[in-house]
C-alpha positions in Angstrom: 27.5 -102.1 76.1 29.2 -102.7 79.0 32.4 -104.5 77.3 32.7 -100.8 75.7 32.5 -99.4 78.7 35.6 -102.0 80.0 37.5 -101.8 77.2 37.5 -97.7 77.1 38.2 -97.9 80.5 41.5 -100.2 79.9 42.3 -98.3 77.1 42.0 -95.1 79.7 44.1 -96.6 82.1 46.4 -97.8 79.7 46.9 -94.9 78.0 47.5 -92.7 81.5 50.3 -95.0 82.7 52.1 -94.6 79.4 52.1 -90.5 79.7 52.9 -91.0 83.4 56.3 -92.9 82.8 57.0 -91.7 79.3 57.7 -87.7 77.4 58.8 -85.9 80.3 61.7 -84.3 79.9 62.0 -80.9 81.2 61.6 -78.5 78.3 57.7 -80.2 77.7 57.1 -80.5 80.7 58.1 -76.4 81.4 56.0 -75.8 78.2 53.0 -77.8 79.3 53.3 -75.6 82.7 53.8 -72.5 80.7 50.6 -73.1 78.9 48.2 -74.1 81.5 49.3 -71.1 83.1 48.8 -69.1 80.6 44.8 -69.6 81.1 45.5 -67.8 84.2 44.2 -64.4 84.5 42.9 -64.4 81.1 46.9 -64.2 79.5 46.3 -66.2 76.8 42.9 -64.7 75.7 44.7 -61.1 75.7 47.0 -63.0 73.3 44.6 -63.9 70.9 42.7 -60.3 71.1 45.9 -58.6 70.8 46.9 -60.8 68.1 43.6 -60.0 66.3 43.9 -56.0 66.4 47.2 -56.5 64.8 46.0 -58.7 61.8 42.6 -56.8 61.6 43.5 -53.5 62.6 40.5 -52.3 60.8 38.2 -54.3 63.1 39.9 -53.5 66.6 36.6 -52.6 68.1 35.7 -55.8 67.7 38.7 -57.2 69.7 39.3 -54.8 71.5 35.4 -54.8 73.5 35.9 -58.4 74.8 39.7 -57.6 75.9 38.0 -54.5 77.8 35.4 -56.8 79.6 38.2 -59.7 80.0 39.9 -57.4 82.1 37.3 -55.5 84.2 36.0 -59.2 84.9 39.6 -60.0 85.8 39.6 -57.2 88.0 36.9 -57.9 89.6 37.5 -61.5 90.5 40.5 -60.0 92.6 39.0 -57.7 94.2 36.5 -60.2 95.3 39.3 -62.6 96.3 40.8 -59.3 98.2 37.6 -59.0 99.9 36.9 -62.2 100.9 40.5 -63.4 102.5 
């Protein structure tokens, strides 16, 4: 068991150095940014609800709910921060 544990560990370290020196040229790089970003603030979750009234515009209560909590949590969170500073 512990050869597994070595040899997923070399494979680890292996594979980290080769995305470390490798793939980075500015437009992934400004996408991979973008992305992680995105998770910010809840953006990309507002994407996906708004995304899923406009396909199931029958069912926008049912997207629209967790957007509505998504954003009172959101705006909680800063005013918590606000408070706290």
């Amino acid at each position: 068991m512990a050869d597994l544990w070595w040899a997923l560990r070399a494979l680890d370290v292996r594979l980290l150095r080769l995305l470390r020196t490798r793939g980075h040229s500015a437009p992934i790089e400004t996408a991979v940014v973008r992305f992680a970003q995105s998770g910010e603030n809840g953006l990309i979750w507002h994407g996906i609800a708004a995304a899923g009234v406009g396909v199931h515009a029958s069912k926008r209560p049912g997207y629209a709910r967790p957007s509505d909590i998504l954003a009172g949590a959101l705006l909680g969170d800063a005013l918590a921060r606000l408070l706290t500073r």
